[in-house]
GUROGU-264796 format. One record per atom (N, C-alpha, C): x, y, z. Coordinates in steps of 0.2 Angstrom, whole numbers, plus 5000, padded with zeros to 4 digits. Layout:
N
XYZ;...
REM end
This chain:
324
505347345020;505447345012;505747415011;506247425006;506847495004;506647454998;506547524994;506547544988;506847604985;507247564980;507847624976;507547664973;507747734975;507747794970;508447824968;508747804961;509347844958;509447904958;509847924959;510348004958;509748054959;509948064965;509748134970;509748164973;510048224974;510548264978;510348264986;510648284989;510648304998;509648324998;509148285002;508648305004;508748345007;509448365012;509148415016;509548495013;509748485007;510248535004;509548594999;509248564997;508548564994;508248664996;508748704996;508548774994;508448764991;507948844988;507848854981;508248884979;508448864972;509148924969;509748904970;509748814978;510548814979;511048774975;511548764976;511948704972;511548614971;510948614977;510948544975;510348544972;509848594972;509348614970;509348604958;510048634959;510348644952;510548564948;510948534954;511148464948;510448434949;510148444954;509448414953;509148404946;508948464943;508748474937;509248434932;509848434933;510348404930;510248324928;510048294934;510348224935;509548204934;508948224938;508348184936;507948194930;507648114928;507248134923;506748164922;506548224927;506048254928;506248354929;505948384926;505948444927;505648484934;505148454938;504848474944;505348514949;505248534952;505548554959;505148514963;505748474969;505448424972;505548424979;506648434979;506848464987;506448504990;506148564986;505948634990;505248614995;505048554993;504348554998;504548505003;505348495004;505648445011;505848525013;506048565011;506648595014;506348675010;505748705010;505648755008;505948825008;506148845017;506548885016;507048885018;507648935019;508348935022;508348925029;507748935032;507548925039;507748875040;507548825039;507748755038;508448715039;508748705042;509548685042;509748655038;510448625039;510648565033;510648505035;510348485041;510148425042;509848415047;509648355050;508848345055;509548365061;509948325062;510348335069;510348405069;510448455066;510748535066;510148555068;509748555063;509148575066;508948565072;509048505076;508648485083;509348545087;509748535084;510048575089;509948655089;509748645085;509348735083;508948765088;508548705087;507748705090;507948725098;508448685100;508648685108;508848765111;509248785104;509548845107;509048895105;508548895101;508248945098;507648925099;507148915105;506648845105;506048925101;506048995104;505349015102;505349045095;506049005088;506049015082;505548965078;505848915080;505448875080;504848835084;504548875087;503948845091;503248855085;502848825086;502248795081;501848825085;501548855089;501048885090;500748975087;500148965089;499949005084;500049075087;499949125081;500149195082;499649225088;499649265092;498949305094;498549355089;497749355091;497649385086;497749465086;497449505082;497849575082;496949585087;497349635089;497049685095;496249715094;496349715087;495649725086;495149685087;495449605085;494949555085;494649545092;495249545095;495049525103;494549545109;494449585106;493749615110;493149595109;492649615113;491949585110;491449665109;491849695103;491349725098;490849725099;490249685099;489749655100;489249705106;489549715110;489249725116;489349805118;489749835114;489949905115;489849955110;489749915103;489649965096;488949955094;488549995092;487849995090;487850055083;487250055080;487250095074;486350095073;486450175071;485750185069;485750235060;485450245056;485250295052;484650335053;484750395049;484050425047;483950425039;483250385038;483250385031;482450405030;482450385021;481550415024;481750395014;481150435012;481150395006;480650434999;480750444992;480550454988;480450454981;479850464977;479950444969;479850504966;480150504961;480250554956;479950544948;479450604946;479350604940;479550664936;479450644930;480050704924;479650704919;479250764917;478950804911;479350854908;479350834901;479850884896;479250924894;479150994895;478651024892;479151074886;478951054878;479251114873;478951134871;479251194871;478851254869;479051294862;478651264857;478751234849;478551324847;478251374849;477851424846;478151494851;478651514854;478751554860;478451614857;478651654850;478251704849;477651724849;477151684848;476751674849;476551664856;476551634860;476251634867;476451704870;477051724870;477451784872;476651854869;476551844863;476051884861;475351874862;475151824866;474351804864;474251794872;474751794876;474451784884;474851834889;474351904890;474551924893;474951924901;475251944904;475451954913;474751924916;474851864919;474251824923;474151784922;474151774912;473951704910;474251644908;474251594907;474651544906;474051504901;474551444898;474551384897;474751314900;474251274901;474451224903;474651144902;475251094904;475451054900;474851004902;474850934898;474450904897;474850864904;474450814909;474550774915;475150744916;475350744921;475950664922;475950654927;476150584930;476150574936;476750544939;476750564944;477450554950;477350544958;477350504960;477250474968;476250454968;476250424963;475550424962;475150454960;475150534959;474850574959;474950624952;474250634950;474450694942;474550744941;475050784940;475050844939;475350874932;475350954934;475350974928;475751044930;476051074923;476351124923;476151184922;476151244922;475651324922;476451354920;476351384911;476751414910;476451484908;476851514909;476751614909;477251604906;477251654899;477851684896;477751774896;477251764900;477451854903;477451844910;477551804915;477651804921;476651794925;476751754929;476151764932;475851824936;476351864939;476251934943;476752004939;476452044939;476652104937;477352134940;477352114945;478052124949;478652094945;478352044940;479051984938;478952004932;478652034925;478352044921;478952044917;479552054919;479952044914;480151934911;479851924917;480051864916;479551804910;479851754914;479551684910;479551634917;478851644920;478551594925;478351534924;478351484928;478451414927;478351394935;477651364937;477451344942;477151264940;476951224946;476851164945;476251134949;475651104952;475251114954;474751024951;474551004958;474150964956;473350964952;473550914948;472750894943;472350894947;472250874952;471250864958;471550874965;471150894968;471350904976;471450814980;471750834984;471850764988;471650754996;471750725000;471350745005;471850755010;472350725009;472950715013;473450765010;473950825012;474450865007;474950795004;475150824999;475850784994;476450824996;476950815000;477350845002;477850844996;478250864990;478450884987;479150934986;479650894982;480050984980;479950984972;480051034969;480051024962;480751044957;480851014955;481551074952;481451064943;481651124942;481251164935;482151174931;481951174926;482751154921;482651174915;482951234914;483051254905;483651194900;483551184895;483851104893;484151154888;484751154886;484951174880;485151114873;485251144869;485251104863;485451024863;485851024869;486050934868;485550894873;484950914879;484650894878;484750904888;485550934889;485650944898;485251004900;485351004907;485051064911;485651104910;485351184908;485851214909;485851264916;486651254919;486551254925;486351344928;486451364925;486251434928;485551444929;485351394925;484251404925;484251334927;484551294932;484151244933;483951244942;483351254945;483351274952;482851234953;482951214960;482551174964;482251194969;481651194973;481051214975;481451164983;481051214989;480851184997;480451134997;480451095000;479651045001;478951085001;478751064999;478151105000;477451064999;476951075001;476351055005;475851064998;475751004994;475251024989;474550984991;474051014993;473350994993;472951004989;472851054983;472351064980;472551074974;471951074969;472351104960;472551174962;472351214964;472451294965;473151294967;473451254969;473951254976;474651254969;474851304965;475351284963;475951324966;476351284964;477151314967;477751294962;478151344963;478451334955;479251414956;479151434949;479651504951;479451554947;479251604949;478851654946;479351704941;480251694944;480551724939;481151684937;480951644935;481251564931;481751574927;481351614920;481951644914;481751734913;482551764911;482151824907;482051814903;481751854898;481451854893;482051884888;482251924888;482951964885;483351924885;483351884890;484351834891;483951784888;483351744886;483251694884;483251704875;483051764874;483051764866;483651784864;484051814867;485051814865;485251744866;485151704869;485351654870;485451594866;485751544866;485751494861;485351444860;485051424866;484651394869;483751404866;483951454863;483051474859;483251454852;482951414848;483251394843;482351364837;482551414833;482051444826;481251444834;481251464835;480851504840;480751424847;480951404846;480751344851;481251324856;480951294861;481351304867;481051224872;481551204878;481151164881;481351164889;480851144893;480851154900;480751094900;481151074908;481150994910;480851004918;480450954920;480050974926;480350894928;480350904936;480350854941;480050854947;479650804945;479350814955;479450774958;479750784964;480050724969;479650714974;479250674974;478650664980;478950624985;478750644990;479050614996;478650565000;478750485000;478450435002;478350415009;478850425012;479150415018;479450475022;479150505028;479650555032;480050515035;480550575035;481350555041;481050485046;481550475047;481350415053;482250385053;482150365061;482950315062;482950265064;483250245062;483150155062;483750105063;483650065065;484250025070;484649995063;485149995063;485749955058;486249915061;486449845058;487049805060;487549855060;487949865066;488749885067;489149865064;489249895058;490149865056;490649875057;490749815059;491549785062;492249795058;492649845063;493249845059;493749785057;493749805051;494349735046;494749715051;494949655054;495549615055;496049595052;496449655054;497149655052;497749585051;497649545043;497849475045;498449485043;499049475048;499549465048;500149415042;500649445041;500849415033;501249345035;500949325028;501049245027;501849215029;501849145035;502549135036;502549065036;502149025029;502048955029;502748945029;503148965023;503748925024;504248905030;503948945036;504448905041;503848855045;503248895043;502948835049;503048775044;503148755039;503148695034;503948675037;504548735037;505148715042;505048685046;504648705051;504348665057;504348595057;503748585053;503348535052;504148455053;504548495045;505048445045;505548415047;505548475051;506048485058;505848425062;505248465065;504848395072;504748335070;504448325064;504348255061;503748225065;503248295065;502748255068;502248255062;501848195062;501248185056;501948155050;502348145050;502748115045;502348045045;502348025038;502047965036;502647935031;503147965028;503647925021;504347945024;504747885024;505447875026;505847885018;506347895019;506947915015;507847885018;508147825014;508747825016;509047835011;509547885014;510147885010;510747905013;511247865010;511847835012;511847815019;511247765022;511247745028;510847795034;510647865034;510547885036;510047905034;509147895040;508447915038;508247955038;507847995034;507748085034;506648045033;506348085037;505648085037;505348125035;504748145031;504348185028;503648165026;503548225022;502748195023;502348175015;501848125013;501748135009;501648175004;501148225007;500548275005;501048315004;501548315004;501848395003;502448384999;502648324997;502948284992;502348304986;501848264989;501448274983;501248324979;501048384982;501148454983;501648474976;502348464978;502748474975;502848444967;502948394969;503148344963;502648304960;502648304953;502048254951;502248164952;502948164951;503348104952;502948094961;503248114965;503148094969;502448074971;501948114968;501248104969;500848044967;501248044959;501147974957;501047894960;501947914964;502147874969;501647844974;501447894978;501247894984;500447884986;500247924980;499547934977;499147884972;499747874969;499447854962;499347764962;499547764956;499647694956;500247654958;500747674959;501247634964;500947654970;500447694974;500347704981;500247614983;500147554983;500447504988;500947494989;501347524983;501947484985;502247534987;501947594990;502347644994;502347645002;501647615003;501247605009;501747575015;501847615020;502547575025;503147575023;503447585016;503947585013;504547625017;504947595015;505947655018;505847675010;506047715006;506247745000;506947755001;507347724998;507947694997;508247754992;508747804990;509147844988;509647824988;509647814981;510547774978;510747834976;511647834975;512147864972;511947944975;511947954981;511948024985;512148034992;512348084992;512548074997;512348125004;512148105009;511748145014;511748195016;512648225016;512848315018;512748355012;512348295004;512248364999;512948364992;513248314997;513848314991;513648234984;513548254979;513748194976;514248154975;514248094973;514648044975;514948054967;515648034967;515948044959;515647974953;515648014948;515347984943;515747974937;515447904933;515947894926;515747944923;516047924915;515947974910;515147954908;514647904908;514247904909;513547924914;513947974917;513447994923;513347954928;513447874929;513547834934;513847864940;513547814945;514147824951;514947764950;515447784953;515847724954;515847694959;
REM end
Protein backbone atom coordinates (compact mmCIF):
# COMPACT_ATOMS: atom_id res chain seq x y z
CA UNK A 1 0.00 0.00 0.00
CA UNK A 2 1.76 3.86 -0.93
CA UNK A 3 0.16 6.62 0.41
CA UNK A 4 0.37 10.39 -0.98
CA UNK A 5 1.87 13.01 0.90
CA UNK A 6 1.91 16.44 -1.33
CA UNK A 7 4.61 19.04 -1.70
CA UNK A 8 7.89 18.19 0.32
CA UNK A 9 11.14 19.13 -0.28
CA UNK A 10 14.31 16.63 -0.60
CA UNK A 11 14.11 14.34 2.73
CA UNK A 12 17.50 14.09 2.63
CA UNK A 13 18.18 17.92 1.97
CA UNK A 14 16.54 18.43 5.54
CA UNK A 15 19.49 20.81 7.17
CA UNK A 16 18.59 23.02 9.61
CA UNK A 17 18.72 26.60 8.23
CA UNK A 18 19.03 25.00 4.51
CA UNK A 19 17.38 25.92 1.29
CA UNK A 20 14.97 22.89 1.60
CA UNK A 21 14.46 23.20 5.00
CA UNK A 22 13.12 26.99 4.00
CA UNK A 23 10.38 26.18 1.18
CA UNK A 24 9.48 23.72 3.69
CA UNK A 25 7.97 26.16 5.74
CA UNK A 26 6.73 27.68 2.51
CA UNK A 27 4.85 24.86 0.93
CA UNK A 28 3.44 22.83 3.99
CA UNK A 29 0.49 23.45 5.90
CA UNK A 30 2.13 23.12 9.04
CA UNK A 31 4.70 25.27 10.91
CA UNK A 32 6.81 22.18 12.61
CA UNK A 33 10.26 21.45 11.72
CA UNK A 34 10.12 17.92 10.41
CA UNK A 35 13.29 17.24 7.92
CA UNK A 36 15.62 17.95 10.70
CA UNK A 37 14.75 14.68 12.71
CA UNK A 38 15.56 12.39 9.18
CA UNK A 39 18.53 14.47 8.62
CA UNK A 40 19.55 16.43 11.90
CA UNK A 41 23.05 17.26 11.19
CA UNK A 42 25.41 18.23 8.31
CA UNK A 43 27.07 15.12 9.25
CA UNK A 44 24.56 13.39 7.34
CA UNK A 45 24.93 13.46 3.41
CA UNK A 46 22.73 14.29 0.70
CA UNK A 47 21.55 11.11 0.16
CA UNK A 48 21.56 7.30 1.42
CA UNK A 49 23.92 6.24 -1.54
CA UNK A 50 26.60 9.17 -0.62
CA UNK A 51 26.30 8.30 2.59
CA UNK A 52 27.01 4.48 2.36
CA UNK A 53 29.86 5.57 0.36
CA UNK A 54 31.05 7.73 3.21
CA UNK A 55 30.70 5.22 5.68
CA UNK A 56 33.12 2.99 3.36
CA UNK A 57 35.76 5.48 3.27
CA UNK A 58 35.42 6.99 6.71
CA UNK A 59 34.09 3.71 8.44
CA UNK A 60 35.49 5.04 12.23
CA UNK A 61 33.17 8.60 11.61
CA UNK A 62 30.66 6.80 11.46
CA UNK A 63 30.84 3.79 13.66
CA UNK A 64 27.97 3.30 16.50
CA UNK A 65 29.87 2.00 19.08
CA UNK A 66 30.25 3.46 22.37
CA UNK A 67 32.78 6.01 23.63
CA UNK A 68 35.30 4.65 26.47
CA UNK A 69 34.68 5.71 29.52
CA UNK A 70 37.04 8.48 31.01
CA UNK A 71 40.00 7.29 33.05
CA UNK A 72 38.58 7.88 36.20
CA UNK A 73 35.76 5.65 35.99
CA UNK A 74 37.73 2.67 35.05
CA UNK A 75 39.33 1.72 37.95
CA UNK A 76 37.85 0.05 40.95
CA UNK A 77 38.03 2.78 43.52
CA UNK A 78 36.49 0.62 45.80
CA UNK A 79 39.35 -1.41 46.68
CA UNK A 80 42.18 1.35 47.20
CA UNK A 81 40.33 4.47 48.68
CA UNK A 82 39.19 4.47 52.23
CA UNK A 83 38.18 7.42 54.66
CA UNK A 84 37.98 8.21 58.20
CA UNK A 85 37.03 11.38 60.53
CA UNK A 86 37.69 12.76 63.94
CA UNK A 87 34.61 14.11 65.39
CA UNK A 88 33.31 14.24 68.95
CA UNK A 89 30.34 16.33 69.93
CA UNK A 90 28.68 19.36 71.94
CA UNK A 91 25.69 21.49 73.36
CA UNK A 92 25.74 24.91 74.26
CA UNK A 93 23.75 27.17 76.63
CA UNK A 94 23.55 31.04 76.65
CA UNK A 95 22.78 33.33 79.82
CA UNK A 96 22.44 37.11 79.28
CA UNK A 97 23.21 38.50 82.78
CA UNK A 98 22.27 42.72 82.84
CA UNK A 99 23.51 44.52 85.05
CA UNK A 100 20.65 47.28 85.51
CA UNK A 101 22.59 49.03 88.86
CA UNK A 102 26.63 49.12 87.88
CA UNK A 103 27.19 52.03 90.46
CA UNK A 104 25.88 50.60 92.95
CA UNK A 105 27.44 47.08 92.95
CA UNK A 106 30.92 48.89 91.94
CA UNK A 107 30.20 50.68 95.58
CA UNK A 108 28.57 47.99 97.80
CA UNK A 109 30.86 44.88 97.08
CA UNK A 110 34.08 45.20 97.75
CA UNK A 111 37.54 43.18 95.91
CA UNK A 112 36.45 39.38 96.70
CA UNK A 113 32.98 39.76 96.57
CA UNK A 114 30.52 39.08 93.98
CA UNK A 115 26.91 38.53 93.06
CA UNK A 116 25.45 35.81 91.78
CA UNK A 117 23.10 35.12 88.42
CA UNK A 118 20.07 33.09 89.05
CA UNK A 119 20.60 29.19 87.25
CA UNK A 120 20.68 28.02 83.78
CA UNK A 121 21.25 24.93 82.21
CA UNK A 122 23.47 23.68 79.28
CA UNK A 123 24.66 20.12 78.48
CA UNK A 124 22.29 19.05 81.37
CA UNK A 125 23.74 20.54 83.97
CA UNK A 126 23.03 24.12 86.01
CA UNK A 127 25.04 26.74 86.41
CA UNK A 128 25.72 30.03 87.23
CA UNK A 129 27.59 33.10 86.84
CA UNK A 130 30.00 35.01 89.94
CA UNK A 131 30.12 38.61 89.02
CA UNK A 132 32.96 40.92 90.89
CA UNK A 133 32.80 44.55 89.81
CA UNK A 134 35.92 44.93 91.69
CA UNK A 135 37.57 41.93 90.57
CA UNK A 136 37.88 38.69 92.66
CA UNK A 137 41.76 39.05 93.55
CA UNK A 138 43.58 42.06 94.56
CA UNK A 139 46.13 41.68 91.85
CA UNK A 140 43.24 42.48 89.13
CA UNK A 141 41.31 45.11 91.38
CA UNK A 142 41.30 47.44 88.64
CA UNK A 143 39.12 45.24 86.88
CA UNK A 144 35.52 43.61 86.41
CA UNK A 145 35.63 39.62 86.91
CA UNK A 146 33.28 37.29 85.51
CA UNK A 147 33.66 33.61 86.40
CA UNK A 148 31.31 30.76 85.84
CA UNK A 149 30.94 27.65 88.00
CA UNK A 150 28.45 24.90 88.68
CA UNK A 151 25.11 25.00 90.82
CA UNK A 152 25.90 21.37 92.81
CA UNK A 153 28.80 19.18 92.54
CA UNK A 154 28.65 16.16 90.16
CA UNK A 155 30.39 13.00 90.37
CA UNK A 156 31.82 12.75 87.06
CA UNK A 157 33.97 16.33 85.86
CA UNK A 158 31.66 18.46 83.07
CA UNK A 159 34.36 19.10 80.61
CA UNK A 160 33.58 22.62 79.43
CA UNK A 161 34.91 25.81 77.62
CA UNK A 162 33.03 28.97 78.42
CA UNK A 163 33.17 32.20 76.43
CA UNK A 164 32.17 35.53 78.11
CA UNK A 165 30.93 38.47 75.78
CA UNK A 166 30.43 42.33 76.64
CA UNK A 167 27.11 43.01 74.20
CA UNK A 168 26.95 46.47 73.11
CA UNK A 169 23.87 48.57 72.47
CA UNK A 170 22.53 46.65 69.32
CA UNK A 171 22.55 43.52 71.22
CA UNK A 172 26.36 41.97 69.36
CA UNK A 173 29.57 40.76 71.25
CA UNK A 174 31.82 43.47 71.11
CA UNK A 175 34.89 41.94 69.81
CA UNK A 176 37.62 43.35 71.86
CA UNK A 177 35.84 41.90 75.11
CA UNK A 178 34.52 38.80 73.65
CA UNK A 179 36.96 35.66 74.98
CA UNK A 180 36.74 32.28 75.21
CA UNK A 181 38.01 30.04 77.89
CA UNK A 182 40.29 26.24 77.38
CA UNK A 183 38.37 23.12 78.31
CA UNK A 184 38.19 22.82 81.59
CA UNK A 185 37.29 20.27 84.28
CA UNK A 186 34.27 21.35 86.34
CA UNK A 187 33.27 19.06 89.35
CA UNK A 188 32.10 21.01 92.14
CA UNK A 189 30.15 24.44 93.01
CA UNK A 190 33.55 25.91 94.24
CA UNK A 191 35.20 24.88 90.95
CA UNK A 192 34.58 28.21 89.04
CA UNK A 193 36.46 29.38 86.08
CA UNK A 194 35.91 32.38 84.11
CA UNK A 195 38.36 35.72 83.53
CA UNK A 196 39.41 37.49 86.40
CA UNK A 197 40.22 40.55 84.23
CA UNK A 198 37.30 40.48 81.84
CA UNK A 199 36.70 44.40 81.73
CA UNK A 200 38.35 47.62 83.08
CA UNK A 201 36.67 49.53 84.97
CA UNK A 202 37.88 53.10 83.33
CA UNK A 203 37.60 51.73 79.67
CA UNK A 204 34.03 50.50 80.47
CA UNK A 205 32.62 53.81 81.95
CA UNK A 206 34.09 55.97 78.93
CA UNK A 207 32.70 53.59 76.70
CA UNK A 208 29.44 53.56 74.91
CA UNK A 209 28.51 50.44 75.89
CA UNK A 210 27.56 51.71 79.61
CA UNK A 211 24.45 53.30 79.04
CA UNK A 212 22.37 55.38 82.01
CA UNK A 213 24.30 53.08 84.33
CA UNK A 214 23.52 49.55 82.72
CA UNK A 215 25.38 47.21 81.06
CA UNK A 216 25.08 43.55 79.84
CA UNK A 217 27.29 40.37 79.73
CA UNK A 218 26.50 37.22 77.56
CA UNK A 219 27.62 33.81 78.87
CA UNK A 220 28.11 30.44 76.96
CA UNK A 221 28.89 27.17 78.12
CA UNK A 222 29.74 24.61 75.60
CA UNK A 223 29.77 21.34 77.32
CA UNK A 224 31.23 18.70 75.70
CA UNK A 225 29.09 15.44 75.19
CA UNK A 226 31.23 13.23 73.38
CA UNK A 227 35.37 13.20 73.41
CA UNK A 228 37.36 13.00 70.05
CA UNK A 229 36.96 9.70 68.54
CA UNK A 230 37.49 8.43 64.53
CA UNK A 231 35.37 6.87 62.88
CA UNK A 232 35.16 5.12 59.48
CA UNK A 233 33.29 7.11 56.56
CA UNK A 234 32.08 6.35 52.87
CA UNK A 235 35.00 7.33 50.31
CA UNK A 236 33.79 9.79 48.01
CA UNK A 237 34.35 9.16 44.56
CA UNK A 238 35.62 11.44 42.20
CA UNK A 239 33.01 13.02 39.58
CA UNK A 240 32.92 11.28 36.23
CA UNK A 241 33.90 13.24 33.77
CA UNK A 242 30.69 12.91 31.09
CA UNK A 243 31.99 13.65 27.98
CA UNK A 244 29.95 16.30 25.49
CA UNK A 245 26.70 15.47 23.76
CA UNK A 246 27.18 14.09 19.94
CA UNK A 247 23.39 12.64 19.55
CA UNK A 248 23.24 14.42 16.31
CA UNK A 249 25.58 12.20 14.49
CA UNK A 250 24.61 9.09 16.44
CA UNK A 251 20.88 9.91 15.18
CA UNK A 252 23.14 10.42 11.63
CA UNK A 253 24.16 7.12 12.17
CA UNK A 254 21.04 5.72 13.01
CA UNK A 255 19.62 6.96 9.37
CA UNK A 256 22.49 6.21 7.64
CA UNK A 257 22.52 2.23 8.64
CA UNK A 258 18.70 1.92 8.57
CA UNK A 259 18.95 -0.30 11.31
CA UNK A 260 15.58 -0.37 13.54
CA UNK A 261 13.93 1.71 10.56
CA UNK A 262 10.16 0.86 10.85
CA UNK A 263 8.41 3.78 8.07
CA UNK A 264 9.41 3.83 4.19
CA UNK A 265 9.18 7.00 2.09
CA UNK A 266 8.90 7.28 -1.82
CA UNK A 267 9.67 9.93 -3.76
CA UNK A 268 10.16 10.22 -7.27
CA UNK A 269 10.72 6.44 -7.34
CA UNK A 270 13.22 6.20 -5.06
CA UNK A 271 12.95 4.67 -1.23
CA UNK A 272 14.45 6.69 1.71
CA UNK A 273 13.85 4.57 5.37
CA UNK A 274 13.49 6.13 8.81
CA UNK A 275 12.24 5.77 11.86
CA UNK A 276 8.92 6.31 13.50
CA UNK A 277 9.85 7.61 16.96
CA UNK A 278 12.01 10.26 15.69
CA UNK A 279 9.50 11.60 13.09
CA UNK A 280 7.33 11.74 15.85
CA UNK A 281 9.76 13.44 18.10
CA UNK A 282 9.92 16.04 15.54
CA UNK A 283 6.59 16.72 13.97
CA UNK A 284 3.21 16.67 15.56
CA UNK A 285 1.90 15.77 11.86
CA UNK A 286 3.83 12.98 11.78
CA UNK A 287 3.00 11.60 15.12
CA UNK A 288 -0.46 11.89 14.49
CA UNK A 289 0.13 9.70 11.58
CA UNK A 290 1.97 7.15 12.90
CA UNK A 291 0.79 7.38 16.50
CA UNK A 292 -2.28 8.58 16.40
CA UNK A 293 -5.43 7.86 14.79
CA UNK A 294 -4.37 7.28 11.34
CA UNK A 295 -1.68 4.85 12.93
CA UNK A 296 -3.38 1.63 10.95
CA UNK A 297 -3.50 3.02 8.12
CA UNK A 298 0.26 3.62 8.51
CA UNK A 299 1.01 0.21 9.84
CA UNK A 300 3.42 -1.53 6.75
CA UNK A 301 2.67 1.40 4.59
CA UNK A 302 5.32 2.92 1.66
CA UNK A 303 4.43 6.96 2.40
CA UNK A 304 4.21 8.13 -1.07
CA UNK A 305 5.82 12.00 -1.72
CA UNK A 306 4.19 13.71 -4.42
CA UNK A 307 5.52 16.72 -6.40
CA UNK A 308 9.27 16.34 -5.00
CA UNK A 309 11.96 15.62 -6.02
CA UNK A 310 14.80 13.30 -4.39
CA UNK A 311 18.16 15.42 -5.06
CA UNK A 312 16.15 18.40 -3.06
CA UNK A 313 15.19 20.27 -5.94
CA UNK A 314 11.47 21.12 -6.47
CA UNK A 315 9.60 20.25 -9.50
CA UNK A 316 8.13 23.59 -11.43
CA UNK A 317 5.02 24.85 -10.38
CA UNK A 318 1.76 26.79 -11.69
CA UNK A 319 0.70 30.07 -10.68
CA UNK A 320 -1.29 28.16 -8.21
CA UNK A 321 1.63 26.46 -6.47
CA UNK A 322 0.71 23.09 -8.17
CA UNK A 323 3.05 21.01 -9.78
CA UNK A 324 2.92 20.62 -13.76
Amino acid sequence: MVRPIRRMPALNAGVPGGPACQRLHKTLPFPLPLLPSLCPHPSVVSSPKNSRAQRRQNPRRHSTSHMPPPESATGDLSGTLSASAIVGGTVTGHHLLHIDCYSQTKAELPTGQCIKSCPFSAGGRSWRISYFPNANKSSAAEYISVLVYLDHSVAQPVKARVRISLLGQAGEPVPSHSKITEVHDFCTASSDFGYSEFIKRAWLEESEHLKVDRFTIRCDVIVITKELSAEERRPQFPLVVVPPSNLHQNLGDLLASKEGADVAFLVAGETFKAHKCVLAARSAVFKAEVFGAMKESTNGALIRVDDMDAQGEEPPTDEEGFSR
